[in-house]
N, C-alpha and C positions, 0 to 999 in steps of 0.2 A: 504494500500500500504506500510506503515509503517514496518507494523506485519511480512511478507514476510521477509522483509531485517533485522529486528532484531533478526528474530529466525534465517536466515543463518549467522548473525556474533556470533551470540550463537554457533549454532555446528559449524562453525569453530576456535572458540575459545577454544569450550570442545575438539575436536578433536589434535588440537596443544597442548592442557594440554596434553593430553595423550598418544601423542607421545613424547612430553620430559619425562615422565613418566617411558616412553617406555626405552629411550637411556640411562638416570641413572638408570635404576632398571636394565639394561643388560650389562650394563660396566663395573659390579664389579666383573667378572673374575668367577660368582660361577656359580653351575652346575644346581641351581634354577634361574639364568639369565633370563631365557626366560619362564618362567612360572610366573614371578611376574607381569606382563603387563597384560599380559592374567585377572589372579586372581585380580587384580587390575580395570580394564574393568569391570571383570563381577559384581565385588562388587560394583561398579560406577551404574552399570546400573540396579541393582538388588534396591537398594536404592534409584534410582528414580523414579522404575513401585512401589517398596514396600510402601503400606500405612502405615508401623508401624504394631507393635505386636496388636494385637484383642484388644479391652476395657474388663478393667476387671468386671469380672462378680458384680454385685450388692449385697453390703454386708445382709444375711438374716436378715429379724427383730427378733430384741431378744425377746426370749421365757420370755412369764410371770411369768413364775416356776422362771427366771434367776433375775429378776429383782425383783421380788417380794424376793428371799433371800437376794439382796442387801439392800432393805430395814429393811427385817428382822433384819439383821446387825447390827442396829442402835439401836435397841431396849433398848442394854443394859446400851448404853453408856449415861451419865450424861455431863449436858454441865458446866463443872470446869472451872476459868480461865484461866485455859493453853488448854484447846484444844473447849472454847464454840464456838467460830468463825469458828476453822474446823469444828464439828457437826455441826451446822445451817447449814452450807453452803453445808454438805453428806448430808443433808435430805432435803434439798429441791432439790438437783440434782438428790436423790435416786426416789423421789416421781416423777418425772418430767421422769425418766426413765422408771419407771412404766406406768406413763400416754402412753408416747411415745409405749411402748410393749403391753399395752392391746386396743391401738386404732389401731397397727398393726396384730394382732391376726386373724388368720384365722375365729375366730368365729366373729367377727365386734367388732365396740366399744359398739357396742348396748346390748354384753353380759355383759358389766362389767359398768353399768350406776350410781352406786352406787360414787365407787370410782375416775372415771374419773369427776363426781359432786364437790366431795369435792375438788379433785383439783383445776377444776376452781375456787371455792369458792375462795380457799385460793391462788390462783393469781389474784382476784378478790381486795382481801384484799391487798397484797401483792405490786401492780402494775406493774412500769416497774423498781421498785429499788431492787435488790437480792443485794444489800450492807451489811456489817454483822450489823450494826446499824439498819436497818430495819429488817433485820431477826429475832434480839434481840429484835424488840419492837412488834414483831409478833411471838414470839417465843413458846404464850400458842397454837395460829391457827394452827401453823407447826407441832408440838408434837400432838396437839390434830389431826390434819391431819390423822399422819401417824400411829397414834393409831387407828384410825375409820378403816382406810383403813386394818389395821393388822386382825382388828376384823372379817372386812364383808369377807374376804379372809380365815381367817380361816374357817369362815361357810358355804365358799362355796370352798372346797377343790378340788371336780372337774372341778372345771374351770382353775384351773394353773396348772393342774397335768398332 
């Protein structure tokens, strides 16, 4: 009984909006006077049937080819102290990237069981700490990681290509 009378003081409330609306959008003397009420309304009422613009589509999983050169990437670089804390930290997100791209892989994770292995290994070793202190006292497991993984990828070039 409630519902009835709150939704008539709703449209009579929206309704009075919009004819004050109405009287200042038509009083200012211009030759659009009486087409801003109108345009006004309909964007009032288009805005309350409209659900919002569609969801965007679902970004695709990155290609193996794409992830595995990211890791390639890392190959050359040496961890110095001025950038060992960034490398640790690109190769284990590089390798983590990869994981992520060959378990999305149109062929299954079941094609690349090799490498998706050693990665849990080495989050196995690893835990729940990617701190760069931990990286560093794991730092032979992460190289040697991404070395294993460089290797069996080369040997099997038709699976990322």
């Amino acid at each position: 009984m409630l519902r009835p009378i709150l939704r008539a003081a709703a449209v009579t409330a929206l309704t009075a909006t919009l004819a004050a609306l109405t009287v200042s959008c038509g009083s200012g003397g211009d030759s659009d006077g009486d087409r801003r009420p109108k345009a006004a309304a309909a964007a009032l009422a288009a805005s309350a049937s409209d659900p919002g613009p569609p969801p965007a589509p679902s970004p695709q999983p990155e290609k193996v080819r794409d992830a595995f050169a990211g890791l390639q990437a890392t190959l050359d670089d040496s961890c110095t102290p001025a950038n060992c804390a960034f490398l640790l930290g690109r190769v284990h997100d590089e390798l983590h990237r990869m994981d992520r791209a060959m378990k999305a892989d149109p062929k299954g994770p079941g094609h690349f069981p090799e490498p998706i292995a050693l990665i849990a290994r080495l989050d196995g070793e690893l835990g729940t700490d990617h701190g760069v202190e931990n990286l560093k006292r794991h730092q032979p497991a992460l190289f040697g990681a991404r070395d294993e993984i460089n290797t069996w990828m080369q040997d099997h070039p038709d699976d990322y290509r």
